[in-house]
C-alpha positions as MATLAB code, in Angstrom:
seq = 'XXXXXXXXXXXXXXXXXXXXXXXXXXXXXXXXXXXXXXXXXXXXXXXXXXXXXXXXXXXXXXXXXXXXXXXXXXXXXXXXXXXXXXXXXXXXXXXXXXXXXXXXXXXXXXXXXXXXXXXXXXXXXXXXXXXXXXXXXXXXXXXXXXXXXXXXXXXXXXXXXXXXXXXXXXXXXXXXXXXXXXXXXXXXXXXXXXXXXXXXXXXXXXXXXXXXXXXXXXXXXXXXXXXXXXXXXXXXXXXXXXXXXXXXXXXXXXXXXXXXXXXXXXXXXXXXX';
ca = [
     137.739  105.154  154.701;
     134.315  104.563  155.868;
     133.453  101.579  158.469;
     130.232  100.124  158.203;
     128.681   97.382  160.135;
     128.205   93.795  159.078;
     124.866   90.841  159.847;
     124.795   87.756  160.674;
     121.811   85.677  158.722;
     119.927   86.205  162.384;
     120.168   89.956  162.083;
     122.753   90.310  164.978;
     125.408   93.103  164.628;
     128.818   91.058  163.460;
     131.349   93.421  163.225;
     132.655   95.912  161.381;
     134.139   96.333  157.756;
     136.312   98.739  155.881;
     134.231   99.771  152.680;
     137.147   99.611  149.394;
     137.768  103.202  147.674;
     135.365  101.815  144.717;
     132.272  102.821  147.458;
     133.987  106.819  147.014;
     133.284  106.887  143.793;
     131.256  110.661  142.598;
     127.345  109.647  141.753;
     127.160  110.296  137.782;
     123.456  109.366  136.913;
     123.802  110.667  133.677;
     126.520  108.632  132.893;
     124.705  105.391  134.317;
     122.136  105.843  132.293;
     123.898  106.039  129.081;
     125.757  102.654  129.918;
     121.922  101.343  130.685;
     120.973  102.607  127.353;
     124.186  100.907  125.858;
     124.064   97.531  127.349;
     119.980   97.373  127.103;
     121.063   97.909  122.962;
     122.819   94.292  123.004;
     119.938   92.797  123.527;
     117.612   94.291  120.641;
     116.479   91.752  117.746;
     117.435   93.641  114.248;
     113.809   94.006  112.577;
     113.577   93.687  108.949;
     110.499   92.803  106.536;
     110.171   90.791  102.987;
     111.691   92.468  100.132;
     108.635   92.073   98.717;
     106.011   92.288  101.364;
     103.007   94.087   99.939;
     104.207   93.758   96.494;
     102.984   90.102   95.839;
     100.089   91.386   93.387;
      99.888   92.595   89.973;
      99.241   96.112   89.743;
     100.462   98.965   87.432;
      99.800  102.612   87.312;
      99.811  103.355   83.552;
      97.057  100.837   82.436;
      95.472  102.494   81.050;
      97.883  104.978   79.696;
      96.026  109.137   80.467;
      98.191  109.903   77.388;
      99.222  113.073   79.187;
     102.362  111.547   81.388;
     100.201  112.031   84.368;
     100.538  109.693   87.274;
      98.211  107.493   88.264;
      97.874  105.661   91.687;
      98.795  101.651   90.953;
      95.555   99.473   90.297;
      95.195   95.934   90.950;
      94.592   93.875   87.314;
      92.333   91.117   86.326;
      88.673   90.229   86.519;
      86.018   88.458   88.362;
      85.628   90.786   90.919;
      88.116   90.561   94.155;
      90.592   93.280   94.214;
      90.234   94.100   90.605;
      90.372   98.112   90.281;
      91.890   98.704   93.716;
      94.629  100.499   94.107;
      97.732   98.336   95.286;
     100.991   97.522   96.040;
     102.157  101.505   96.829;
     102.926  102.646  100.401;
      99.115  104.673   99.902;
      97.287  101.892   99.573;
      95.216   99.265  101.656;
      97.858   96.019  101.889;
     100.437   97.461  100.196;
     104.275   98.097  101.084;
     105.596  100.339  103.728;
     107.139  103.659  102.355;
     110.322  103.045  104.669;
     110.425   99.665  106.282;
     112.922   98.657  108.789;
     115.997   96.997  107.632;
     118.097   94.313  109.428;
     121.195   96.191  108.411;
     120.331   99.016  110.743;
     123.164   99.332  113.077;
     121.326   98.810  116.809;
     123.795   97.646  118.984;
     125.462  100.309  121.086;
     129.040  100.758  121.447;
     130.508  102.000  124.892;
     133.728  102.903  125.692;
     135.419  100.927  128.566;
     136.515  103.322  131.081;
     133.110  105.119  130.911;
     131.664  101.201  131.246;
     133.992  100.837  134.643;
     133.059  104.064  135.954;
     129.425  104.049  135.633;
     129.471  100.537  137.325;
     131.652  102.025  140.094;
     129.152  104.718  140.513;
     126.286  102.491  141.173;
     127.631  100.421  143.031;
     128.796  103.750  145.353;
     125.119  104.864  145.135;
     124.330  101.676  147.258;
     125.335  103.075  150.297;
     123.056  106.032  150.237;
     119.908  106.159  152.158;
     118.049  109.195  150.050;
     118.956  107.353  146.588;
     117.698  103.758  147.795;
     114.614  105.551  149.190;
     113.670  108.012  146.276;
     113.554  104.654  144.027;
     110.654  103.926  145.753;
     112.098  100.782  148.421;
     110.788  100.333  151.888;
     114.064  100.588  154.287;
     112.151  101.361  157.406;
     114.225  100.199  160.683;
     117.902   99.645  158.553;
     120.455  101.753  160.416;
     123.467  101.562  158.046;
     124.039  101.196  153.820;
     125.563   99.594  151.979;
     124.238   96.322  154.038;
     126.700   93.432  154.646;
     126.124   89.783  155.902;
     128.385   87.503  156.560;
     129.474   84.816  153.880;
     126.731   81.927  155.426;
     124.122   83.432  153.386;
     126.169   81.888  150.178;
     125.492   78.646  151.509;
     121.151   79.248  151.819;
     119.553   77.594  149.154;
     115.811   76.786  150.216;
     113.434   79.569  150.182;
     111.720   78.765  153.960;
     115.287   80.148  155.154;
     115.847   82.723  152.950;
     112.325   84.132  153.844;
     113.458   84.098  158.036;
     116.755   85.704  156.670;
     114.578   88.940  154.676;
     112.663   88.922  158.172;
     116.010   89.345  160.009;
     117.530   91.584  158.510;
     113.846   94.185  158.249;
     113.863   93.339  153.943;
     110.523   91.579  154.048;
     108.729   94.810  154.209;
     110.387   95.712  150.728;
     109.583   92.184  148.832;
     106.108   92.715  150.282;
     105.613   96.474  148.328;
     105.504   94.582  145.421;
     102.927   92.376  146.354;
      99.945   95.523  146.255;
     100.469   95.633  142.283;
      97.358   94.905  140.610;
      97.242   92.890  137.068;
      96.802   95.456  134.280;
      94.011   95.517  132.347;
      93.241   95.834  128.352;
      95.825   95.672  125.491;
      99.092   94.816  127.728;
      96.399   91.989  129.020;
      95.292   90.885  125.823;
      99.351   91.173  124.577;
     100.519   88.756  127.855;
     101.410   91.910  129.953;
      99.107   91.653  132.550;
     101.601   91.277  135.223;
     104.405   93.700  135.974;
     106.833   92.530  138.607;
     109.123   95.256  139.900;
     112.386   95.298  141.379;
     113.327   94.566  145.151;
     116.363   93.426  146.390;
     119.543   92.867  145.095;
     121.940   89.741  146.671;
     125.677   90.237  145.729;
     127.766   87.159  146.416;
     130.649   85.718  145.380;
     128.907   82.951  144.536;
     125.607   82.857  143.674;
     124.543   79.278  142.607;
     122.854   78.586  146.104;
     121.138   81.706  146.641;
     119.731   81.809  143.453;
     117.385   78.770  144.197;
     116.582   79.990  147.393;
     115.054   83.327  145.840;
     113.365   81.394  142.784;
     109.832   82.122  144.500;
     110.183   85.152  145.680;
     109.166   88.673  143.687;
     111.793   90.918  142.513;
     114.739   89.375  144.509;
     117.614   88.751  142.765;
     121.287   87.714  143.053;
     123.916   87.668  140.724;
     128.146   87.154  141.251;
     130.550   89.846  141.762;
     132.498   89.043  138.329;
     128.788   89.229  136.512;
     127.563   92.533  138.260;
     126.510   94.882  135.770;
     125.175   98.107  135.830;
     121.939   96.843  134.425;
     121.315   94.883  138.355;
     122.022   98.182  140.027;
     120.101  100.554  138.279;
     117.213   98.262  136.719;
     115.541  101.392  134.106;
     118.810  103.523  134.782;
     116.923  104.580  138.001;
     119.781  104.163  141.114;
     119.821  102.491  142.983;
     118.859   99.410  144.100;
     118.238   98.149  147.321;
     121.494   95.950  147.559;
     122.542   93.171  150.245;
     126.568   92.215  149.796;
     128.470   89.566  151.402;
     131.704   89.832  152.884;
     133.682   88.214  150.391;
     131.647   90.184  147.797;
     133.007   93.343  149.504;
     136.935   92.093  148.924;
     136.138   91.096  145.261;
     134.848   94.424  144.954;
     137.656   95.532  146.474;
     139.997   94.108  143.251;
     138.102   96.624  140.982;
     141.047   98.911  139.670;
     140.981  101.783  137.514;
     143.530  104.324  137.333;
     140.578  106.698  135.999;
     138.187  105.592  138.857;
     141.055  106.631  141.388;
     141.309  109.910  139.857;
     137.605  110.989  140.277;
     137.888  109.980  143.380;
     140.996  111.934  144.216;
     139.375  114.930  142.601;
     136.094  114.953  144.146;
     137.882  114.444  148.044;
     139.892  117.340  147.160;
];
């Protein structure tokens, strides 16, 4: 197994940690990406419409009768001007109904198998420790010797963002949260729709607790943290692009440790061999 150096909160080499067999796992982007696609799905509000939207007007198509059993486009009735004469209520028409509307009953939400689940969150979470992958996502890593980074468990306890800030200096992640910072506000209909501003992705805190670090990062762009139990696949690969530019702590490292899968040990076992 691979050894790879832990930090203190100062930046100072700690020592040195056994990575678990989960960091072997084989890098399957196409199977992240279908667990993004999956677990993006749960979130999706079913869209429906009013049984009968665009209907609400009196209109008929045979008034008056050709005679001939020809059709005629639906007409709006009555007098007085208004909408008298125009056609209505058809999917043709100005105002009228939609010729195949979305229904709530659609079936939207994604089903995933659970071994596939386990093993695309193994794989991301192996794609952390890779140098090319974290850099072709587009972070800033200049000056970081060795992935997947560790710190010591005192950065569970950090929960103001004046010492989280020293800690992203320390440990050469500052340059990363500060990419983010050269995005300009957008411009025309995202503006006008309340997309103006587009914050992207930086880096990820993996804790086994993350109820104090999570204030401390409040104010700062794109940093996040989330628990071990919670990880998903959807914090390691935000877009189903791996992978993230990921900061664990040591007692994150034995939780992820615990992960078992008889399947997971297999692909390993195959791809060493």
């Amino acid at each position: 197994m691979t050894k790879v150096a832990t930090y203190t909160i100062t930046g100072t080499k700690d020592s040195e940690v056994e990575l678990p067999l989960v960091f072997s796992t084989p890098f399957r982007r196409e199977l992240i990406h279908k667990a993004v696609t999956n677990l993006t799905s749960h979130k999706f509000q079913p869209q429906g419409r009013h049984p009968s939207a665009g209907q609400d007007v009196v209109a008929d198509s045979n008034d008056p009768p050709t005679g001939q059993g020809v059709s005629r486009v639906a007409r709006a009735q009555g007098g007085g001007g208004g909408r008298q004469g125009q056609g209505a209520e058809v999917a043709s028409t100005r105002g009228g109904r939609q010729a195949h509307p979305p229904i709530v009953e659609r079936v939207i939400y994604k089903k995933l198998n659970k071994k596939e689940n386990k093993l695309a969150l193994c794989s991301a979470i192996a794609a952390t420790a890779s140098k090319e992958r974290i850099e072709l996502r587009g972070h800033k890593i200049d000056g970081i010797e060795s992935f997947p980074i560790i710190v010591t468990d005192d950065i569970e306890s950090v929960s103001k963002t004046n010492e989280m800030t020293k800690i992203l200096d320390a440990l050469k992640l500052s340059q990363d949260v500060e990419r983010l910072d050269s995005r300009k506000p957008r411009s025309g209909q995202s503006r006008l729709r309340g997309r103006s501003k587009k914050v992207g992705k930086s880096v990820l805190f993996v804790t086994k607790d993350a109820s104090n670090i999570s204030k401390a990062i409040g104010a700062l762009p794109g940093v996040e943290a989330q628990s071990v139990k919670d990880l998903s696949v959807l914090d390691l690969a935000p877009g189903s692009d791996p992978s993230r530019l990921t900061v664990y702590s040591k007692s994150a490292i034995d939780e992820i440790g615990k992960i078992k899968s008889t399947h997971m040990e297999l692909m390993v076992k195959i791809e060493w061999t």
